[in-house]
N, C-alpha and C positions, 0 to 999 in steps of 0.2 A: 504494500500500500504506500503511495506516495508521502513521502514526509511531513509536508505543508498541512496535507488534506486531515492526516492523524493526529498534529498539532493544533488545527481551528476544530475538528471534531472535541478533540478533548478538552478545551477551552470550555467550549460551551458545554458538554455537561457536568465541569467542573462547576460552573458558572451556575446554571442550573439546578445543581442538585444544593448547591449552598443555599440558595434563595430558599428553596419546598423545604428546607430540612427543619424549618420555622414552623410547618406547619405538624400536625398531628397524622399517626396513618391510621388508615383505617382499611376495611377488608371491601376493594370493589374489584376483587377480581373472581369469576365464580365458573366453577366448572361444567355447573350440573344445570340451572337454573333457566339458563337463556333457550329461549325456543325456538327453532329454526324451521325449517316444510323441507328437508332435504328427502323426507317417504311419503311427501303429499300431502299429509299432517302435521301442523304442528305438535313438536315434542320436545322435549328437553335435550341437553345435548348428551348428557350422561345414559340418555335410550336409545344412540346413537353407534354404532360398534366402528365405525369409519371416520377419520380425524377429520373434524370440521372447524374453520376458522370465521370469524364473523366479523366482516371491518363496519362498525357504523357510523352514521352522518357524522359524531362527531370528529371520530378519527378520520374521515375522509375531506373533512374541513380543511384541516392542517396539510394533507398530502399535494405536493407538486407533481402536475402532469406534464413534462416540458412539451411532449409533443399533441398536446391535451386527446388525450389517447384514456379511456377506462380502463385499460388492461395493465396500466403503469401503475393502479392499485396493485396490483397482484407480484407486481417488481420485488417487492419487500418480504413476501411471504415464501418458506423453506420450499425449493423444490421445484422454483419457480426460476427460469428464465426469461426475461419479457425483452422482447428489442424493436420496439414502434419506432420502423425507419426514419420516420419524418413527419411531420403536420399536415403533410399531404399524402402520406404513403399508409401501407397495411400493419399490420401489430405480426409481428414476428416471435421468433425466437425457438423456446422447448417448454415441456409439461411431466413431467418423471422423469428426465433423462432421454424420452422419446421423440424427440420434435413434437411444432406445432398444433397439430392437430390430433392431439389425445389427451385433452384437457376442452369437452364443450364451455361454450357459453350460455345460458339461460336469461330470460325475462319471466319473471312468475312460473317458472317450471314447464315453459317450452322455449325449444331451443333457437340462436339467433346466430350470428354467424362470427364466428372467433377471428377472423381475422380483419375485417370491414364493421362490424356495428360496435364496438366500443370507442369507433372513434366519429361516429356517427349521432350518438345519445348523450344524452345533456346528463351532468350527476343531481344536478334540482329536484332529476324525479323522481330520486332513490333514495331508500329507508336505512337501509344496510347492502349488505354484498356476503350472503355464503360461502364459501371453498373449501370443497370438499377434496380431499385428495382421497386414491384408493377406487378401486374397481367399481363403474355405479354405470353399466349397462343394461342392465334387466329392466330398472324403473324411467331410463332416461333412455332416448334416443338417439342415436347418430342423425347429426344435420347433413343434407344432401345438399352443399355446397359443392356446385362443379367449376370456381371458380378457383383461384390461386392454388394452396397444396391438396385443394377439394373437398370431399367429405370430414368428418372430423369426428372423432369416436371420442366416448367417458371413461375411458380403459382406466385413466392416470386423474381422472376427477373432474367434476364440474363446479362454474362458478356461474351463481347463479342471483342475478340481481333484483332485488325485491323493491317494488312499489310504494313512497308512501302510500298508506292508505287511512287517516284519522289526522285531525286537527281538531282540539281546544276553541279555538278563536279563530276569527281571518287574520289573514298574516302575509303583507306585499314584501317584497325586497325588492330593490333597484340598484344596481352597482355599474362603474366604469371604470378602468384600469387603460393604463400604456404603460410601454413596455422595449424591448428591444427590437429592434428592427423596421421598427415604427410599428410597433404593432397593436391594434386599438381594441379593446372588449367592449361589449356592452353587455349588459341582459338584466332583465326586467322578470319575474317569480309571483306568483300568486297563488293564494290555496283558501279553502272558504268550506263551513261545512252550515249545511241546507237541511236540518232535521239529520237524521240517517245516512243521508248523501256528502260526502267527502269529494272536494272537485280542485284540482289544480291546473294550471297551465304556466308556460314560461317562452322568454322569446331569449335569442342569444344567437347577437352578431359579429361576429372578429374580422377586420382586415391588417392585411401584413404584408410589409413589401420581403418579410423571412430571407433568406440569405443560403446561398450554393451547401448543401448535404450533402457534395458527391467529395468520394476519395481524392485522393491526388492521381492523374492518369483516368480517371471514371467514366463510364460510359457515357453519367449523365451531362460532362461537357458541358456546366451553365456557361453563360456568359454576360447573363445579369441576372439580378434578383426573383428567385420563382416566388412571386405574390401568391396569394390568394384570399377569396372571402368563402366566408362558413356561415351559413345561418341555420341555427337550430331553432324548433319551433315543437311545441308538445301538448298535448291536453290529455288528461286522465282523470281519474277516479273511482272511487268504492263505494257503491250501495248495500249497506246495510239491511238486511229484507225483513231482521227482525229486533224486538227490543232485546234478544238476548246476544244479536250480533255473531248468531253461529252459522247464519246461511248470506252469502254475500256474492253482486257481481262486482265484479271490478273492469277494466275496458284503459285504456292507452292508446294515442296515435303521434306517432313520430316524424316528422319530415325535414330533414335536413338536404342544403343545397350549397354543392361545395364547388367552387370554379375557379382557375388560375389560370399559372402556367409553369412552366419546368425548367424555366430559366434560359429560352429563346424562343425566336418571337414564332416559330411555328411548332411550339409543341405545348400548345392549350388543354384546357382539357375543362369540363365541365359533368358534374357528376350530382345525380338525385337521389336519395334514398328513402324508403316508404316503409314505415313498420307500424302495423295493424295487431291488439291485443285484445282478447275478449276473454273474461274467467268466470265461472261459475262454483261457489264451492259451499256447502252445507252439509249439516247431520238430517237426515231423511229419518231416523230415530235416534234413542238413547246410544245405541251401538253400530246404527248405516250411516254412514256420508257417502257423499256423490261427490265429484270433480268434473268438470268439463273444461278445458281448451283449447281456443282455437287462436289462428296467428295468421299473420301476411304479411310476408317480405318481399320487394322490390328493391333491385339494384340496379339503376342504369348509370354507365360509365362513357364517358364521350372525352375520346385522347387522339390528339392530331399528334401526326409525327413527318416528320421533314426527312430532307433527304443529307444528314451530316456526315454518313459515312461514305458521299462522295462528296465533301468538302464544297455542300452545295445548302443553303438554311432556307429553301425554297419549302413548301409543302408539299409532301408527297400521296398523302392517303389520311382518313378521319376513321377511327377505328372505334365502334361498338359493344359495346355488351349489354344485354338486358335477361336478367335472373330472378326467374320469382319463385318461392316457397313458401306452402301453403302450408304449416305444420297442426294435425288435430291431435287433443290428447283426453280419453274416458275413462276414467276409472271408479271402483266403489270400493272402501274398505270397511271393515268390518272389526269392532271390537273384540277379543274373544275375552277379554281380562280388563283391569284396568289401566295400564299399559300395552300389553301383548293385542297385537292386530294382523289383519290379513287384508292383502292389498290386492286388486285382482284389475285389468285395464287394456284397453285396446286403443294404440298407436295408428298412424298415417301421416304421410306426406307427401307431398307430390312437386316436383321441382320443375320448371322447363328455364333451358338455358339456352339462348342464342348469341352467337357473334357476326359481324358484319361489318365490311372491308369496305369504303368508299375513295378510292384514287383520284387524284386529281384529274379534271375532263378522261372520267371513267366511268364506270359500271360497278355499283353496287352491286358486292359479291358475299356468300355467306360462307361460312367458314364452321361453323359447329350449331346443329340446328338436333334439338334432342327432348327429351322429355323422360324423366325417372319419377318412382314412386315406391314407395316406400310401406309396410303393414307390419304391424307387430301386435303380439296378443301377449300379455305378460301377467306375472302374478308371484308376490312375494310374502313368506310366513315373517314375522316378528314378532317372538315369544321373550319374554322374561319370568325368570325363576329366581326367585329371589335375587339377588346381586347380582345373576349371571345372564346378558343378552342377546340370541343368539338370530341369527337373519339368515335366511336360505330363501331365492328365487329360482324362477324359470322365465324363458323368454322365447317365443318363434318368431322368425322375423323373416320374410321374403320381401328382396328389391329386385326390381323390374327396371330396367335400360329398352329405351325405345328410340332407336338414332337414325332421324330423314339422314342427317349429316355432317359426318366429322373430319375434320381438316380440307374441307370443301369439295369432300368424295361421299357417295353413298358407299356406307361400309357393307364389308359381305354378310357379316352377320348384324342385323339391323336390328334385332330384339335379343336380351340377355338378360339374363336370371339366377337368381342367386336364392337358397333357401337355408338357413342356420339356426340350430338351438343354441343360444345361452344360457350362462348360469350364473349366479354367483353366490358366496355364503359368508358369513362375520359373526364374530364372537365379543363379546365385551364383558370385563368382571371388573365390576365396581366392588373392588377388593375392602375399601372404608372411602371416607367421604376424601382422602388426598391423593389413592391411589389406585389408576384404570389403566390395567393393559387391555390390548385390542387386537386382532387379529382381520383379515381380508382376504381374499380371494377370489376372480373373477375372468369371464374373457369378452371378445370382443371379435368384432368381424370388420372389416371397410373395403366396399368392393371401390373399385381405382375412378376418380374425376376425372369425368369429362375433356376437362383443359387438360390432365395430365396425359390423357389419351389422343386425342386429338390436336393438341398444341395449338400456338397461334401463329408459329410460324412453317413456313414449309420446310420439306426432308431437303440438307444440300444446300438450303442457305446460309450461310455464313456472315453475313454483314446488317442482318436486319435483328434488333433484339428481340427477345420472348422466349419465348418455353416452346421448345421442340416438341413434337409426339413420339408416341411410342404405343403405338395399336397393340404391341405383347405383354402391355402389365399384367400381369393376376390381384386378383382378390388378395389382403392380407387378412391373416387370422390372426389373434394377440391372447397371452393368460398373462394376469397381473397378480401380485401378492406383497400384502403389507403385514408389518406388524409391529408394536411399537407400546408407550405406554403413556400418560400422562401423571406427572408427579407434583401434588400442590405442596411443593418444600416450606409455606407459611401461607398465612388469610390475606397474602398480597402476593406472593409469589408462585408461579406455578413454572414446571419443567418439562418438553415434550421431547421424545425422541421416537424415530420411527425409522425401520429399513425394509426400503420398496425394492421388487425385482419384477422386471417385466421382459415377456420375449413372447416375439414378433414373428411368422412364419410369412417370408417373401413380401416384407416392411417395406412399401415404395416410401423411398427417399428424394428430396430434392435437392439434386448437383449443378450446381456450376460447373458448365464446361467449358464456357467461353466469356473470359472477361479481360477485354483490352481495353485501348481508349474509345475507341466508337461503339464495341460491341456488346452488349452483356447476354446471354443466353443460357439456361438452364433446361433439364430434363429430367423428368420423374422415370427411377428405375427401382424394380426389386432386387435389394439389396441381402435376398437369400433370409438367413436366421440371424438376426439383432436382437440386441442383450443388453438391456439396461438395468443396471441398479446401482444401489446407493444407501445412505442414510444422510438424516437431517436430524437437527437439533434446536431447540427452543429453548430461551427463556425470558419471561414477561415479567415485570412486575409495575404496582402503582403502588405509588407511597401517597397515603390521603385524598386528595381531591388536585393536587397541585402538579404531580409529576407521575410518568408512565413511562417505560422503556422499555424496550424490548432488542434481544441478539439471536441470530441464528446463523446458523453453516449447513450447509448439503457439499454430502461430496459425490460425484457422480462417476459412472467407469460403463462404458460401452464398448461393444464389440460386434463386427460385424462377420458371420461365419457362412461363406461360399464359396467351397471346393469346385465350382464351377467356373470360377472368375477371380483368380490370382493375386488382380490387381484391387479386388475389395476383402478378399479371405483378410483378416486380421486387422480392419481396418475401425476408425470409430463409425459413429454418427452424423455425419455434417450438425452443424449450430448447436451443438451441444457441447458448455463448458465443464471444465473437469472437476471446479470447484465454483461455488455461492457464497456470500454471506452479506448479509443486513446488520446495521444498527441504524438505530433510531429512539428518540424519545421527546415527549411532548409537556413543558414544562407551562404550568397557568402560575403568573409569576404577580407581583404587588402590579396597583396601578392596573390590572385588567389587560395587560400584558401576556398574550402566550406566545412563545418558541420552539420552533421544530424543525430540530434538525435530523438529515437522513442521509445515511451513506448505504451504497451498494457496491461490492467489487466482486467481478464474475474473472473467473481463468477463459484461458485459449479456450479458441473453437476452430474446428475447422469449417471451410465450405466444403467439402464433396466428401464422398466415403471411396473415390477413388486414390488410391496413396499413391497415386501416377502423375494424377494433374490434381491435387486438393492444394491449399491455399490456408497456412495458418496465422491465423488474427491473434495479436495481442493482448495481454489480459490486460483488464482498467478497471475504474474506479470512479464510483458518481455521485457527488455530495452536495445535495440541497436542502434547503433554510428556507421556512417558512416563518414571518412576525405579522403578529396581528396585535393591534391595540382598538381595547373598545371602549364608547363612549356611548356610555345610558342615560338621554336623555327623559326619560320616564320610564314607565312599569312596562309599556308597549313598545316605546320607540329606541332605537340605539342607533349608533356609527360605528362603522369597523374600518380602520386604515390598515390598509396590508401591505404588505412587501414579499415578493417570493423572489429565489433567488435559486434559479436551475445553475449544474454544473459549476460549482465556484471554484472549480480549478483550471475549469475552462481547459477541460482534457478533451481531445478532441480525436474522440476513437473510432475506430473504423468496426462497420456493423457489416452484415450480408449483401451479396448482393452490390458490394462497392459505393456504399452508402456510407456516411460516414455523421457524427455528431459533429452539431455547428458548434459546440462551445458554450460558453459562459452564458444566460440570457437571464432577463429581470422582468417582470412585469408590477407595477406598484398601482392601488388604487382602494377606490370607499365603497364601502357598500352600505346602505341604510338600511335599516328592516323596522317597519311600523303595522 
């Protein structure tokens, strides 16, 4: 870790911990008590056999998003890789040791797309943020995203973000902020409750003239500043159907509009995104509840690209994507005890994914024209016996591939199908009130995306970027297994360690194969038998009401095993570092004053699991400061001056992809809330 960075890290919680130590402690940290819906239901977390973490509004106050990205919550937490390219680009990175996409993302317990919508959702309209790690296929689905790394499985855990839903009072906020790069915020918050009915909405505008994220030598070649504007916009709420508030719909609509450019003047780009929620949940008796969800996601993406790799910044062609999934989710469980339940529910989703090529004084051409669906029947026992919690499911699940056209050929086989049982099972012994080991085990299935099949560029190109195809992926199958323990070492402190193993039968991966100055190019390949595990560690504590800290380390080790191909037998993972670790803590200091500071430093990674042509990236280190000073002008009204302060070392490391962190950035401003 850089010198500087462990010098002003320790300052302040030197700084920090002398001020709280004024105060008195007292016990707000609790193991068992918080209720989370990670089986449909809310329940405690100690009835929960699978490690779950909960960030709530307040801790997500304090958190800096540099790339105002959602998924840069999850940066901090053991086991996690997060690497959101840029303010304009996808959320990257790993989830167990396994890449991108075995860690879903959820809205109210259906699923939204892990690499595009956390950087598409406002955080205004969220309560807390669940994260579960550990095997959770049976009750959760794979999203059929046939966009970027494609589908994305629960193998390694879901994060699953929760809705306000209940307000006290009306409650506006209005805030404005600038920042670097001239970068301007607005947004404006409202929530109001109508009898039983809970109703929010928010608006939230950013423009930036932001600054070149490519490497040195990068494909992306800026040559001025890639601006862009973001407007979020949202309305939601929860009707409560009864005075006892145990049957409720709740509903959300998302629309975000995001449009730039890439840092010359012909590779624009303008993009829309549309997210529909509808939930239904109640006890039908003392001992039935019913669930119903439904969802709709649209993504359209509109990216011009020029012709720079013949040294010409002319416009070449306006490229297309338009992606909708439609996810439904049924279920009813069943009391059998006063804990113990049984979960029983039937799945769908249906994806269609189109791309479309438009060339200068050309012919709109298509390029991947498809439609998949998706059906699951599932059903899970959760029995408690005295101190001991045990979970066993079953899952069937058949997807259906229906392709007019991929890579702008009608393929030979135009219909494909796929049929698989899963399983999975957990154990948890609430040994006394400080100490719970837990146990997991489960698997998973993900038949190959679209894009990684059909690519966007064609076979023998070499100078246009994108993702190659490759028509011979197969389906990967995955088993996952945790086990680990929680230790509450005092009525403030608690202690987590857990070691995960997962492996992967014929894991597509995504390699770099081609990254120059003009070119960058990648291709989805099964990478045979892949082998991830590891262990993480935890420890948290609050001291009174005024300070909270928390440390963790993952260590991770991967191996790829294919006697078939030389040049990946023995090889790692691509974007998976070899080691993690967090610190962070959040001091409420005299004067209405809080500080939070957060450091993250991840080890190497490679880009490819080829040890022929792979590319290894440096390990680094990223340390941000949040201040807020407030001012309570009544019982209702107050002001908040903030200050955040991304990368104060202004280290400026290179990510996937040939992307690279811009460095140091600040954004400072007020927010009122009456």
């Amino acid at each position: 870790m850089n010198l500087k960075c462990f010098l002003l890290f320790a300052w302040v919680i030197s700084l920090a911990s002398s001020l709280s130590a004024q105060q008195p402690a007292t016990d707000t940290l609790n193991l068992h008590e918080v209720v989370v819906t990670t089986s449909k239901t809310p329940q405690s977390l100690s009835h929960l056999t699978q490690k779950m973490d909960v960030i709530d509004a307040r801790e997500m106050e304090f958190m800096i998003s540099g790339n105002r990205n959602l998924s840069e919550l999850m940066l901090y937490k053991p086991g996690a890789f997060v690497s959101a390219l840029s303010r304009n680009d996808a959320n990257w990175g790993s989830y167990g040791g396994i890449g991108p996409k075995y860690s879903t993302y959820m809205l109210q317990g259906l699923p939204i797309d892990a690499f595009v919508d956390p950087m598409v959702l406002d955080l205004n309209a969220f309560e807390r943020v669940e994260v579960q790690r550990g095997p959770a296929s049976v009750l959760y689905p794979n999203y059929l995203s046939q966009d970027f790394a494609g589908n994305q499985s629960p193998l390694a855990g879901t994060v699953n973000f929760i809705l306000r839903d209940r307000t006290d009072q009306p409650l506006t906020s209005v805030s404005a902020a600038y920042g670097s790069y001239n970068t301007l915020n607005g947004s404006a918050f409202h929530e109001n409750q109508i009898g039983n009915l809970h109703l929010m909405g928010s608006l939230n505008i950013e423009k930036s003239d932001y600054t070149d994220y490519g490497s040195p030598g990068s494909w992306l070649n800026m040559i001025d500043n890639p601006e862009y504007q973001k407007t979020k916009l949202f309305v939601g709420g929860t009707w409560h159907l009864n005075p006892e508030k145990n049957q409720k719909i709740d509903f959300f609509a998302n629309q975000t509009w995001h449009s730039g450019d890439a840092g010359r003047p012909n590779r624009g780009f303008k993009h829309a995104y549309s997210l529909l929620h509808f939930g239904y949940s109640g006890d039908i008796t003392d001992k039935l509840g019913m669930g119903l969800k439904l969802g709709y996601r649209n993504y359209k993406r509109s990216s011009e690209e020029d012709n720079f790799h013949l040294n010409d910044l002319s416009l070449r062609e306006t490229d297309d994507v338009n992606q909708s999934i439609l996810p439904v989710d049924l279920y009813l469980t069943y009391k059998s005890g006063k804990i113990s339940r049984f979960i029983v529910g039937g799945e769908f989703q249906l994806a269609n994914y189109n791309t479309n090529a438009l060339p200068v004084n050309g012919v709109e051409t298509t390029g991947n024209d498809a439609q998949v669906s998706q059906f699951g029947i599932y059903a899970q026992e959760e029995l408690t016996f005295g101190k001991t919690v045990l979970r066993g499911g079953l899952k069937y699940v058949t997807v259906n591939n229906d392709i007019a056209l991929l890579g702008g050929s009608a393929p030979v086989d135009k219909k494909r199908s796929w049929d698989v049982v899963l399983w999975n099972a957990g154990m948890k012994y609430n040994a006394n009130e400080n100490f719970s080991p837990f146990l997991n085990v489960g698997t998973s299935f993900m038949a190959p995306g679209l894009k990684s099949v059909g690519g966007t560029v064609a076979p023998g190109d070499t100078l246009t970027s994108g993702q190659l195809p490759n028509p011979d992926l197969k389906p990967e199958k995955g088993t996952g297994l945790d086990f680990g323990f929680d230790y509450r070492i005092n009525p403030a402190t608690i202690f987590t360690a857990r070691y995960f193993y997962y492996g992967i039968d014929d894991a597509i991966v995504e390699n770099s194969v081609r990254n120059n100055g003009t070119t960058s190019q990648s291709k989805s390949v099964n990478a045979g038998k892949t082998i991830a595990k590891g262990f993480e560690m935890e420890l948290k504590q609050r001291i009174g009401g005024s300070l909270q800290w928390f440390a963790n380390y993952t260590f991770f080790q991967t191996e790829v095993a294919n006697r078939f191909d030389p040049d990946q037998d023995g090889s790692n993972l691509p974007f998976v570092p070899d080691q993690v670790a967090n610190f962070g803590l959040t001091a409420w200091l005299p004067w209405q004053i809080t500080v939070s500071p957060y450091i993250h430093l991840a080890g190497r990674i490679y880009d490819s699991s080829s040890k022929s042509g792979r590319r290894l990236y440096s390990s680094f280190e990223l340390l941000n400061l949040d201040i807020h000073k407030k001012i309570s002008l009544s019982d209702k009204t107050s002001l908040v001056a903030f200050v955040r302060f991304y990368n104060l070392t202004n280290n400026r490391f290179e990510m996937p992809w040939q992307f690279q962190d811009p460095g140091f950035s600040m954004m400072a401003g007020v927010k009122a809330t009456f």
